[in-house]
C-alpha positions as CSV (number, residue, x, y, z in Angstrom):
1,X,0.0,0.0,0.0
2,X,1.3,3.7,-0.6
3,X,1.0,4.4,3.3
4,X,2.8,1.6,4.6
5,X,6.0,1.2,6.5
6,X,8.5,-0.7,4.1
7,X,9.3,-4.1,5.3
8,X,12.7,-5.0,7.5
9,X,14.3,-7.0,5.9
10,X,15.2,-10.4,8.4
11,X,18.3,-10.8,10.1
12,X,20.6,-12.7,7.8
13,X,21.8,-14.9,10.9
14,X,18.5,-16.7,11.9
15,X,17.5,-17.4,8.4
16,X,20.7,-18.6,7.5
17,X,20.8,-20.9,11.2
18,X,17.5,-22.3,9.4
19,X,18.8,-23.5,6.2
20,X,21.6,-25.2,8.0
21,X,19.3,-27.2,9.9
22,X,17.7,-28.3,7.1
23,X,20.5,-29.3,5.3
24,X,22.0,-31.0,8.2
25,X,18.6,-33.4,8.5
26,X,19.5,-34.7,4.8
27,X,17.1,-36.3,2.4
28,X,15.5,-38.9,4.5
29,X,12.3,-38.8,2.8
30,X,13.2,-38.6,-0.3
31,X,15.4,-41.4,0.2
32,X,12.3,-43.6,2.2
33,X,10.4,-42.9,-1.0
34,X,12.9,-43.5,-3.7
35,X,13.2,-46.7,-2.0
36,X,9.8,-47.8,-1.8
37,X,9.0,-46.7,-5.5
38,X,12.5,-48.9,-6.4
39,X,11.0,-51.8,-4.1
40,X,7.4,-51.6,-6.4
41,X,9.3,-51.7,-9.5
42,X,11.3,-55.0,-8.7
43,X,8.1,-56.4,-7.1
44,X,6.0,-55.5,-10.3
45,X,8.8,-57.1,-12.3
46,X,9.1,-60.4,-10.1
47,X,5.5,-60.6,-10.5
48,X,5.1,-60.0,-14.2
49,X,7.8,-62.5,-15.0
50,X,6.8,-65.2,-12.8
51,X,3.0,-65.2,-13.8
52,X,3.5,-64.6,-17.8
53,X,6.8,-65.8,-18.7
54,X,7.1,-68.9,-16.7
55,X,3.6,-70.1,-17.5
56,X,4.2,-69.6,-21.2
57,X,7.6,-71.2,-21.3
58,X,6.6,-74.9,-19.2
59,X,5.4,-76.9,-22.2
């Protein structure tokens, strides 16, 4: 608005403190999930070749 104050901007310190703690707590769910969609894949294939390939090569 043309009336109001400009804003401050934040102390560098705390904001910077902030993205060092994230940083420091890593990728752990991005990890848990890369994992689990990696585990779904090699299930899915498991699956897909033991119930189609198998059947179709036992004569």
């Amino acid at each position: 608005m043309i009336n109001s104050s400009s804003p401050q901007p934040p102390a560098s310190g705390s904001e910077d403190d902030d993205v060092e703690a994230i940083v420091r707590a890593g990728p752990g769910g991005a990890v848990a999930v890369a994992g689990i969609a990696t585990a779904v894949v090699v299930g899915l294939w498991f699956a897909f070749y033991l119930l189609v390939f198998l059947p179709r090569s036992v004569p």
